[in-house]
C-alpha positions as CSV (number, residue, x, y, z in Angstrom):
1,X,110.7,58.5,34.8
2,X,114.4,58.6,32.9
3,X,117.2,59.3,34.8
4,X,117.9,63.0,34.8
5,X,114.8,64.6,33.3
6,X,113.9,67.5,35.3
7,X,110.1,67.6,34.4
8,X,108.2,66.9,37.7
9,X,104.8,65.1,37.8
10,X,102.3,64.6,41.0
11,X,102.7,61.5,42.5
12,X,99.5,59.5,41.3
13,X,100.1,60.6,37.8
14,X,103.9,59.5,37.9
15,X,103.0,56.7,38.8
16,X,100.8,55.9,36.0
17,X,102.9,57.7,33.6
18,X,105.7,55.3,35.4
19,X,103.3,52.0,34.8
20,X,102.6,53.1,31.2
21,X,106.5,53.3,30.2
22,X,107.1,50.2,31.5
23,X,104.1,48.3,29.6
24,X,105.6,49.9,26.9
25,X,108.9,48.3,27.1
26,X,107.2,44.7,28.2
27,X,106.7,42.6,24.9
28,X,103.0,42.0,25.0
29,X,102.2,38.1,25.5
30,X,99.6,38.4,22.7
31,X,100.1,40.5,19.3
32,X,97.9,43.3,19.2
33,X,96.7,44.7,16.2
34,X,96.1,48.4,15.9
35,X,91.9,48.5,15.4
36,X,89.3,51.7,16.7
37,X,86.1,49.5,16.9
38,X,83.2,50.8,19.1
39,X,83.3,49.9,23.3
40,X,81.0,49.7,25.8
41,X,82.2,49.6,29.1
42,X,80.6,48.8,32.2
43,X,81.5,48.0,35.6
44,X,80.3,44.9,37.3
45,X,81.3,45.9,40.8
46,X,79.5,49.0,42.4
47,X,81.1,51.9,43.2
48,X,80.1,54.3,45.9
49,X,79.6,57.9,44.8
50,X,81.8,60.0,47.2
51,X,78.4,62.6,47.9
52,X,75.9,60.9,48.3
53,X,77.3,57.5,49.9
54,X,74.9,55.5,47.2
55,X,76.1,52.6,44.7
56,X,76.2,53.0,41.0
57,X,77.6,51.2,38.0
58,X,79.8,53.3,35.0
59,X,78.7,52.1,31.9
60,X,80.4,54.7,29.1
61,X,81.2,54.8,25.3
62,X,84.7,54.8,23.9
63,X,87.0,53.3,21.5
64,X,89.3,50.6,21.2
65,X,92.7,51.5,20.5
66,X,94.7,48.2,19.6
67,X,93.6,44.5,20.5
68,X,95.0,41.1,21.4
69,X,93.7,38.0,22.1
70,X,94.6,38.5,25.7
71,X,93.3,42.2,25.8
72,X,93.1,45.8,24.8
73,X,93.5,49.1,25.2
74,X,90.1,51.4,25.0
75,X,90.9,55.4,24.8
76,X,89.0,57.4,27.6
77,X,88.8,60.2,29.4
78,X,87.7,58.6,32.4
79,X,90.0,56.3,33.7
80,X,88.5,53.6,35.5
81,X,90.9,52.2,38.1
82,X,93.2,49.0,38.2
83,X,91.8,46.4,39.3
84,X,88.0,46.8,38.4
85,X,86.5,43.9,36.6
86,X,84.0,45.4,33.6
87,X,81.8,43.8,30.7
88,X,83.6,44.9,27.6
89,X,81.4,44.8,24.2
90,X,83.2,45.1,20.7
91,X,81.5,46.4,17.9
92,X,83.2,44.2,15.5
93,X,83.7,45.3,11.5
94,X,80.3,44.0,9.9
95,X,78.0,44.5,13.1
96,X,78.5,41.3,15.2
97,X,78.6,42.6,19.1
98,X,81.2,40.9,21.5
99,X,81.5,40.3,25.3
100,X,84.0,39.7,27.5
101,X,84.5,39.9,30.9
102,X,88.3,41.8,32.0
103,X,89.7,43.2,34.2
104,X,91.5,46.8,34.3
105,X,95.0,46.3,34.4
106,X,96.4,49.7,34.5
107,X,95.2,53.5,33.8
108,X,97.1,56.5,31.7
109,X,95.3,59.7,32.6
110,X,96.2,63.1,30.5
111,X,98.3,65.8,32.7
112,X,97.2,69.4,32.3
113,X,100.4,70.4,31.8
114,X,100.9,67.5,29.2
115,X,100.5,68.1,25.5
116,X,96.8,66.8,24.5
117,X,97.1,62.8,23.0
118,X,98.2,62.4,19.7
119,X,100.5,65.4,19.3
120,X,103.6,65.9,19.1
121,X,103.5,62.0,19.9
122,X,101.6,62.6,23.1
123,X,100.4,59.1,25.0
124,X,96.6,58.5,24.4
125,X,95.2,58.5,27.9
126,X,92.9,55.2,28.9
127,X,93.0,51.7,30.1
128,X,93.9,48.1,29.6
129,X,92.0,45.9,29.8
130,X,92.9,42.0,30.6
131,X,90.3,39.4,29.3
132,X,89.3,37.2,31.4
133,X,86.3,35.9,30.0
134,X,83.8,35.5,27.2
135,X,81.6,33.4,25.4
136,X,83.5,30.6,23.7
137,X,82.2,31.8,20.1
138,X,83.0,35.6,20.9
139,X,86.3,34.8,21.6
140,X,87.4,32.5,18.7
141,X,85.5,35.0,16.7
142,X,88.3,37.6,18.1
143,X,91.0,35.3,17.9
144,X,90.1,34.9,14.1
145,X,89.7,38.7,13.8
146,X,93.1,39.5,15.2
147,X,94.9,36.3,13.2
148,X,93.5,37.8,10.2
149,X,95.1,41.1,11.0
150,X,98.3,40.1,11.9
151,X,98.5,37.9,8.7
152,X,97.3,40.9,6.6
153,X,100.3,43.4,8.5
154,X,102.7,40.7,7.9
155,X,102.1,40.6,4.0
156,X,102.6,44.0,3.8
157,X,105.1,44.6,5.6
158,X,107.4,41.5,4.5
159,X,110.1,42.8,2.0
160,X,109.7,46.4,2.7
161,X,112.4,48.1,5.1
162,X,110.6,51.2,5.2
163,X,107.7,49.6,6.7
164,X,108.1,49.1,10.5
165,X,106.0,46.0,12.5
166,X,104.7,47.0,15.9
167,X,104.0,44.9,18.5
């Protein structure tokens, strides 16, 4: 949190909200590429439901919010904690389904007291997600997907001031 703000925050979500800011200021190691393309995640490791003491696997629906050769962030509600390895599959543009296998690198969860994500610039809450793993064709097919993209943002943007890059 910035020195001298006097907003408080509970002490999980701070630090989450601290981990976010500071992947925010670390240059990613791969360009990402602002894309929504359908996710499936799933876990591969169990967890234990805290009721009834029995194992289970999440498997959920959500949305890819940028992507990278090295990773991505997928928007959800339900945060699924660092660390966890899961089976990520990409709807790609034209229908062609992707796996990989990654690994949760960090959470942002949404505060009640926080301004919903996406107003006001509010911070999207979700996860990213490392890869770790894939098929070899699935993952030249996204290294050619993103390469594509960053070309294309780079032609547009080239020449024009107004026109900010992002990471």
């Amino acid at each position: 949190m910035p020195e001298g703000s006097d907003r408080t925050e509970q002490p999980e979500a701070a630090i989450d909200q601290a981990t976010a800011e500071a992947i925010a200021d670390t240059p990613p190691q791969n360009p990402r590429v602002a894309v929504r393309l359908p996710a499936r995640i799933s876990t591969i490791d169990p967890e234990t439901d805290p009721f009834t003491g029995k194992s289970f696997f999440r498997t959920t629906e959500e949305t890819s919010a940028n992507l990278s050769r090295g990773g991505m962030f997928v928007a959800t509600a339900e945060p699924i904690p660092p660390g966890r390895r899961v089976l990520v599959e990409l709807e790609m543009p034209g229908g062609r389904q992707l796996q990989t296998v990654g690994r949760i690198a960090w959470t942002r969860v949404h505060l009640d007291d926080e301004e919903p994500a996406g107003i006001e610039g509010g911070l999207e809450p979700g996860v990213g997600i490392e890869i770790l793993a894939g098929p070899r064709d699935d993952l030249q097919h996204l290294e050619r997907f993103v390469s594509r993209r960053l070309r294309r943002r780079t032609a547009t943007t080239r020449g024009n001031p107004d026109i900010a890059t992002t990471r």
